[in-house]
Backbone as CSV, one residue per row, in Angstrom:
resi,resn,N_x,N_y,N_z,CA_x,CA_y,CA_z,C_x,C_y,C_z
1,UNK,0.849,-1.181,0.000,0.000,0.000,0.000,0.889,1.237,0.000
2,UNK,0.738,2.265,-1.166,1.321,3.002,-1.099,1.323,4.231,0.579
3,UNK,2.309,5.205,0.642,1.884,5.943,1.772,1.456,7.333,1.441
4,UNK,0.775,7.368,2.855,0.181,8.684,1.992,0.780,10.627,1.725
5,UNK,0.544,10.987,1.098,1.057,12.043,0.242,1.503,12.943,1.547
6,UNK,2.122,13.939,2.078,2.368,14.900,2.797,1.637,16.114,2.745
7,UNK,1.479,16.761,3.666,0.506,18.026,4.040,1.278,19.034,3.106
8,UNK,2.644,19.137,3.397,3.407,19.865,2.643,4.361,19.079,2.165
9,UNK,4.788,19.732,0.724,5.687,19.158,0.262,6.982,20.606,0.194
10,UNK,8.107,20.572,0.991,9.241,21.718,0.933,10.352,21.138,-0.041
11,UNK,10.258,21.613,-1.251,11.268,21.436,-2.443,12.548,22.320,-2.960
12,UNK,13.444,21.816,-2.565,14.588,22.428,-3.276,15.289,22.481,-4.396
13,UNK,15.056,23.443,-4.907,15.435,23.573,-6.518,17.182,23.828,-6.634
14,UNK,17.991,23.559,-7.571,19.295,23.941,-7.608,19.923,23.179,-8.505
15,UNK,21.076,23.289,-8.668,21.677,22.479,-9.480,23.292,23.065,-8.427
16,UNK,23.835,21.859,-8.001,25.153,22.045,-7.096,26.436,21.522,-7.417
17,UNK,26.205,21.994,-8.352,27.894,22.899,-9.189,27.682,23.957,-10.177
18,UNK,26.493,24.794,-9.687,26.550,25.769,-10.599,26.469,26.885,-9.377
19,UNK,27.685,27.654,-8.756,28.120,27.790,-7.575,26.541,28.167,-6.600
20,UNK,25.643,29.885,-6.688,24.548,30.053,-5.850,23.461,29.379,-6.542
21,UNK,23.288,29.124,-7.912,22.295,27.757,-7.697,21.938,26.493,-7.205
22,UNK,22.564,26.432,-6.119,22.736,25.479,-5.357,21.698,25.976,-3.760
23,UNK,21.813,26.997,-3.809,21.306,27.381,-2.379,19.655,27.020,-2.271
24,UNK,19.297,26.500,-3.279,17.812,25.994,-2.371,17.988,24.696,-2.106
25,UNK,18.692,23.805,-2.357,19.492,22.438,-2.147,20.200,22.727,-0.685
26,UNK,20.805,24.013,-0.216,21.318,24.097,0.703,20.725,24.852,2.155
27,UNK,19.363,25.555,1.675,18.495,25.526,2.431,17.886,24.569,3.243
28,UNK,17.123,23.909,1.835,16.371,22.520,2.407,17.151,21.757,2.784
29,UNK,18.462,21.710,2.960,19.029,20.816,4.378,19.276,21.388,5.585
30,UNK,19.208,22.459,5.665,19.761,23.239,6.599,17.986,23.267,7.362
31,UNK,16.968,23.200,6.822,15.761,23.268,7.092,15.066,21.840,7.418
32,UNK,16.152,20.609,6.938,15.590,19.474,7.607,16.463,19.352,8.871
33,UNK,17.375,20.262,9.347,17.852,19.810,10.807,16.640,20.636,11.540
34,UNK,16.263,21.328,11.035,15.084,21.862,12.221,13.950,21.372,11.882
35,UNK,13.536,20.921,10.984,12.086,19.904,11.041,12.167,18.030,11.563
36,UNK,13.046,17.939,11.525,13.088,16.509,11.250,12.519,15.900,11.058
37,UNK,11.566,15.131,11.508,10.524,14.080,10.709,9.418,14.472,11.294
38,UNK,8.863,15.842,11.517,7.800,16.346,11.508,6.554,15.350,11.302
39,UNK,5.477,15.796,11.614,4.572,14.922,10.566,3.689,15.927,9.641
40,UNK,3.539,15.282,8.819,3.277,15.724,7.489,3.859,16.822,6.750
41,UNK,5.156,16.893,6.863,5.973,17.942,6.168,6.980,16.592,5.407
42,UNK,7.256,16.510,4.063,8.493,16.317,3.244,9.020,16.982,3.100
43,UNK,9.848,16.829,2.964,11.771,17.490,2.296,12.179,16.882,1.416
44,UNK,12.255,17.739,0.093,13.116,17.072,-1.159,13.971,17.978,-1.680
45,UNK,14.965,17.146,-2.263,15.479,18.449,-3.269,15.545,17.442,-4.761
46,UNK,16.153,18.919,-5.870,15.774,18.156,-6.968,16.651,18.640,-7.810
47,UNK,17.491,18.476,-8.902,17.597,19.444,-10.074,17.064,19.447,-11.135
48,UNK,15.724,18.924,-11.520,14.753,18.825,-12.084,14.144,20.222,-12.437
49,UNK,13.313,20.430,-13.544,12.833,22.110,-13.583,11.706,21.527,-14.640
50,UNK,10.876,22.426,-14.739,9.527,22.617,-15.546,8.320,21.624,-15.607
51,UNK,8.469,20.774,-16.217,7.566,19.611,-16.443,7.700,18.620,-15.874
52,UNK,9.363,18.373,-15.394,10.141,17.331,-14.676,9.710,17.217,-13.375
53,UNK,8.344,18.806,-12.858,8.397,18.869,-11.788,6.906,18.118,-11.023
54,UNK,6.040,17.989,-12.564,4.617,17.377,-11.632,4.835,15.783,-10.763
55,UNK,5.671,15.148,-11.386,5.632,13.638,-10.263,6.503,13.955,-8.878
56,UNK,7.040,15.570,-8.538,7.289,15.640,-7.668,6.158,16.076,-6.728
57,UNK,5.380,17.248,-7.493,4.709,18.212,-6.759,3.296,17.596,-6.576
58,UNK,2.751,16.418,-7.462,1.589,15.974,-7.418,1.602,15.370,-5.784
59,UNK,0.412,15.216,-5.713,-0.272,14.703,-4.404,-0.316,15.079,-3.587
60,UNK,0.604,16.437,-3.260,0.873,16.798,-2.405,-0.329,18.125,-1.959
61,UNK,-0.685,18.652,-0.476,-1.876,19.593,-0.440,-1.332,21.092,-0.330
62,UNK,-0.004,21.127,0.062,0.927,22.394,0.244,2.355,22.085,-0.299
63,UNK,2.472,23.192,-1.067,3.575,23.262,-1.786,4.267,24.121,-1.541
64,UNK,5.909,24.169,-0.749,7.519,25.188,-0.022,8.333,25.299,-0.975
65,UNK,8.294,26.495,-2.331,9.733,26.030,-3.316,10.668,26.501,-2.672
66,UNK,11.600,26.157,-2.938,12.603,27.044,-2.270,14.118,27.052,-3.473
67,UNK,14.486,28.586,-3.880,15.442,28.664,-4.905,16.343,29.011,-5.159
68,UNK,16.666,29.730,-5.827,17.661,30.711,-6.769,16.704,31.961,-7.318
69,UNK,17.051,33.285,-7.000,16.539,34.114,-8.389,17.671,35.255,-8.235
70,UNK,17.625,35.989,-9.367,18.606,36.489,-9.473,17.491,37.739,-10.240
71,UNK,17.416,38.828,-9.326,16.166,39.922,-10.137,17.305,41.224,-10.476
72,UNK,18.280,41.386,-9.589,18.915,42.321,-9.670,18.496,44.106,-9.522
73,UNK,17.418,43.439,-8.640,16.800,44.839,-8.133,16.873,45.013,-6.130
74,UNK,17.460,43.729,-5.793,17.771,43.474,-4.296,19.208,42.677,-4.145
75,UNK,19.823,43.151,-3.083,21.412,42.672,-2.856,21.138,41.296,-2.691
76,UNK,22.326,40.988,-3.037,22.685,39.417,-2.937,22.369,38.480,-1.460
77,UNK,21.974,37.815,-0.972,21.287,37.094,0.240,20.096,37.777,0.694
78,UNK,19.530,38.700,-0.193,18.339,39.391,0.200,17.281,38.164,-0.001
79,UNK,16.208,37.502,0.460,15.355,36.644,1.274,14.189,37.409,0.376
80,UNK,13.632,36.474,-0.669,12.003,37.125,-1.684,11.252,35.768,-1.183
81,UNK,10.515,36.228,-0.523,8.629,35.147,-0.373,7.772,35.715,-0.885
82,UNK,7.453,34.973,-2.358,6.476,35.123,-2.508,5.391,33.883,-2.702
83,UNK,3.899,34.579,-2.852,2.855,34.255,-2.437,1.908,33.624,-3.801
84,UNK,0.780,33.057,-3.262,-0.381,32.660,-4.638,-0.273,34.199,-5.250
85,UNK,-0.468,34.904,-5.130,-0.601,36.094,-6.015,0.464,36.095,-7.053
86,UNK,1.739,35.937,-6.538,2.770,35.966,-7.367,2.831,34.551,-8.862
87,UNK,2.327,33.579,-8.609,1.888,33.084,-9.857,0.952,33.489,-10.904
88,UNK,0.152,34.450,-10.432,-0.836,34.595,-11.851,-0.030,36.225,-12.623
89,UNK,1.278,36.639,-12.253,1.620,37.483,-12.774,2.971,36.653,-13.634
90,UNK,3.582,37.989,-13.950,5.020,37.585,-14.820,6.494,37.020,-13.638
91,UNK,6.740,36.223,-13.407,7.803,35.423,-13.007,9.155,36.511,-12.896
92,UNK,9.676,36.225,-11.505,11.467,36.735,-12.181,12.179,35.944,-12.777
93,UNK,13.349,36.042,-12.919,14.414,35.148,-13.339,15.043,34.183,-12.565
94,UNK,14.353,33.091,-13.252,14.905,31.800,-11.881,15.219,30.549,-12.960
95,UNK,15.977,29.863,-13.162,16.115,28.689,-14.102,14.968,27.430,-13.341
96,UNK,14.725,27.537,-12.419,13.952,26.460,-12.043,12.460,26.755,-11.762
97,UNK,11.852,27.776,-11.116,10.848,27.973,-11.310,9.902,28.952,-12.268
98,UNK,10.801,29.209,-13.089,10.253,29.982,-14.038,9.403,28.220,-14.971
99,UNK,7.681,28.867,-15.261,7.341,27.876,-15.661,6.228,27.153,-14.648
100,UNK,6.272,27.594,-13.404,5.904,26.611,-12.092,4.457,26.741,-12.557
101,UNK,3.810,27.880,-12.752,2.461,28.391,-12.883,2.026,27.154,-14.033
102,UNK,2.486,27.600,-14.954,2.584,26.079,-16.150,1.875,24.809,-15.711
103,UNK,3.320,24.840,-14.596,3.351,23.088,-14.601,2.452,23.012,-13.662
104,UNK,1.854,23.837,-12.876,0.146,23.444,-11.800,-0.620,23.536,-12.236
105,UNK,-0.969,24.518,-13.505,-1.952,24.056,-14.424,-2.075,23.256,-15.707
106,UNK,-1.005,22.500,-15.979,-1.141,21.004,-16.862,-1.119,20.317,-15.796
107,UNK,-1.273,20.328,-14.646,-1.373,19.109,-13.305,-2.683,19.082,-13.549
108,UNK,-3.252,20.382,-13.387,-4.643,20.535,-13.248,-5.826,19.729,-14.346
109,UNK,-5.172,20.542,-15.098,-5.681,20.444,-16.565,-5.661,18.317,-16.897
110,UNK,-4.548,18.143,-16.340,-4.448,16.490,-17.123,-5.384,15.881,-15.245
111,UNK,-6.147,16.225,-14.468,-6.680,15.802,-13.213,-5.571,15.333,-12.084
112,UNK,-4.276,15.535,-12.113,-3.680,15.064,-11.186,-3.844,16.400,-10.029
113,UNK,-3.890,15.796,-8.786,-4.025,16.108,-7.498,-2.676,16.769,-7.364
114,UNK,-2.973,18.277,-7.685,-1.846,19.839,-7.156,-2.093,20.357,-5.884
115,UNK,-0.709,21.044,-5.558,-1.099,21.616,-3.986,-1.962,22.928,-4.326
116,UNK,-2.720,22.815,-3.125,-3.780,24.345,-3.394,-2.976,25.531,-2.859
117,UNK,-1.971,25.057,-2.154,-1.200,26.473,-2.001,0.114,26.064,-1.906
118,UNK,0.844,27.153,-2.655,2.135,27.236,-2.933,2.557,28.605,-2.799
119,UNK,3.939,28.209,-1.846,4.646,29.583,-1.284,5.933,29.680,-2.302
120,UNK,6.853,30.489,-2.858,8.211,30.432,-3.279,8.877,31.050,-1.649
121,UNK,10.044,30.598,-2.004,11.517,31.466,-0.924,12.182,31.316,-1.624
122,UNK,12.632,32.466,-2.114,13.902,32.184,-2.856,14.842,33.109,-2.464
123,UNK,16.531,33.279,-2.664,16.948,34.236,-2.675,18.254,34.817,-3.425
124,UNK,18.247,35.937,-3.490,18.580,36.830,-4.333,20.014,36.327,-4.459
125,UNK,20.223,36.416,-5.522,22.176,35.105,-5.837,22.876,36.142,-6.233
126,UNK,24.353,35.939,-6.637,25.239,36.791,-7.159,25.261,36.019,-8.865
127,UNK,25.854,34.637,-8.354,25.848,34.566,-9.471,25.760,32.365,-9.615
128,UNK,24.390,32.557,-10.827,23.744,31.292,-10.485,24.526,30.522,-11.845
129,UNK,25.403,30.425,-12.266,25.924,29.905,-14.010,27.113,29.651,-14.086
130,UNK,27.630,30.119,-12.766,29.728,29.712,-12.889,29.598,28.386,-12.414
131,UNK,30.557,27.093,-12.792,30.676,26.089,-12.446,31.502,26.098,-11.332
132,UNK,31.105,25.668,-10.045,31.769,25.848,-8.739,30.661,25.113,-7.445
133,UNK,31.501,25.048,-6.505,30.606,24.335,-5.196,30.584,25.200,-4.386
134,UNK,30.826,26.332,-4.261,30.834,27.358,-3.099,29.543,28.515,-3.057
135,UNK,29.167,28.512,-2.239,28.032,29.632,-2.475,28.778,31.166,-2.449
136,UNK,28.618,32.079,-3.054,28.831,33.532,-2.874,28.872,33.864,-1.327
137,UNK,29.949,34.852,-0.369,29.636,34.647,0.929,28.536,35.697,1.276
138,UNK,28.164,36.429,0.609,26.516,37.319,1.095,25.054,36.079,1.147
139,UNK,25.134,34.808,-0.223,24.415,33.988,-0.582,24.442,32.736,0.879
140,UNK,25.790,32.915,1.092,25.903,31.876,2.352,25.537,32.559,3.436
141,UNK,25.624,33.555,3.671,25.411,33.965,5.018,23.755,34.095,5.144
142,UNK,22.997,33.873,3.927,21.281,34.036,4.314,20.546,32.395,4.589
143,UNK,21.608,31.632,4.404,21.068,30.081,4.305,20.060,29.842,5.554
144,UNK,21.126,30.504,6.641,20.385,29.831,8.265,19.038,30.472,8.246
145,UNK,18.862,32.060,8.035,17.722,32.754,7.987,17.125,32.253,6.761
146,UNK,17.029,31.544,6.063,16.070,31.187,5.051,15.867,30.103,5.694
147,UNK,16.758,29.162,6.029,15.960,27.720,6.373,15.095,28.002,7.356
148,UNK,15.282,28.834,8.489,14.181,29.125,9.990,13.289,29.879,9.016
149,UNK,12.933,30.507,7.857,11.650,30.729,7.315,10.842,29.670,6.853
150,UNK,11.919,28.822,5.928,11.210,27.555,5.401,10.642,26.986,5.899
151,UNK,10.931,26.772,7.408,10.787,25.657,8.685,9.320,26.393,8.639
152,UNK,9.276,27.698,9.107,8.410,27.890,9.937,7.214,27.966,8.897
153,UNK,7.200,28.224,7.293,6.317,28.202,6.816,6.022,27.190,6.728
154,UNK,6.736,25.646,6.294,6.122,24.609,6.362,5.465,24.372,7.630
155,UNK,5.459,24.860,8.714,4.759,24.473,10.066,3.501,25.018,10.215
156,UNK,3.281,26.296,9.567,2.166,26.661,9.266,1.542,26.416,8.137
157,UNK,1.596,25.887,6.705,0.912,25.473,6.357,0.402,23.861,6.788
158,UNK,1.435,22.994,7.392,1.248,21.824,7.720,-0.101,22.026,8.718
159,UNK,-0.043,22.573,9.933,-1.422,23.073,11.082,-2.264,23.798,10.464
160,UNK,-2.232,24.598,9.478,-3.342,25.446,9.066,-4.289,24.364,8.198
161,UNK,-5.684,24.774,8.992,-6.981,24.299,7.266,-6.632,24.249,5.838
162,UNK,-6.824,24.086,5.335,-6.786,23.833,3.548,-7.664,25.282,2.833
């Protein structure tokens, strides 16, 4: 018998050797030492992007991205949450969730079971495209304060109604 789906699903987007695209990969670990096996919160990470992303995001009732963007209108480890509102407009620049809006409505559209709410965290990179393992040190120094956001939003959507 399969098990069943999680309240929230907290996903980390990145690719880790492409030096601050890595930091939602390095969030969401830094965010499973403070959740640990919660109940009904998952933790994944992925380097997966667009379409690659519904057999992650399906089943799930709350959806935590957590990323890379690079808007260049806020300093580097500057901390962007955004909200349902922020999908029905134009996207910043993110290699991984640019597209997300997309891929919840071909979830929709083909009947698979999408989260009804989805938060982004992402934050602001120096630079997401050089091949390297090190995060930028403004990009590293926001990890801890992003993961205690991640935490705490997955804790509230996990207790909150639907």
């Amino acid at each position: 018998m399969p098990s069943q789906p999680s309240r929230v699903l907290v996903l980390g987007l990145g690719n880790d050797i492409l030096t601050d695209d890595a930091v939602g990969l390095r969030i969401v670990a830094a965010a499973r030492t403070r959740l640990g096996a919660e109940p009904g919160i998952e933790l994944q990470t992925t380097t997966e992007m667009g379409l690659a992303l519904l057999d992650e995001i399906s089943g799930h009732e709350n959806l935590v991205l957590v990323d890379a963007v690079q808007t260049g209108r806020a300093p580097p480890g500057h901390l962007h949450e955004l909200g349902p509102d922020a999908l029905s407009g134009p996207m910043q620049s993110a290699p991984h969730f640019l597209g997300i809006r997309e891929t919840l409505e071909l979830g929709r559209l083909l009947g698979l079971p999408m989260p009804g709410r989805v938060r982004i965290v992402a934050v602001e990179v120096t630079d997401p495209y050089t091949l390297g393992t090190e995060l930028s040190p403004e990009v590293a120094a926001a990890v801890e304060g992003a993961a205690d956001r991640v935490a705490a939003l997955a804790r509230e959507l996990a207790t909150s109604p639907t």
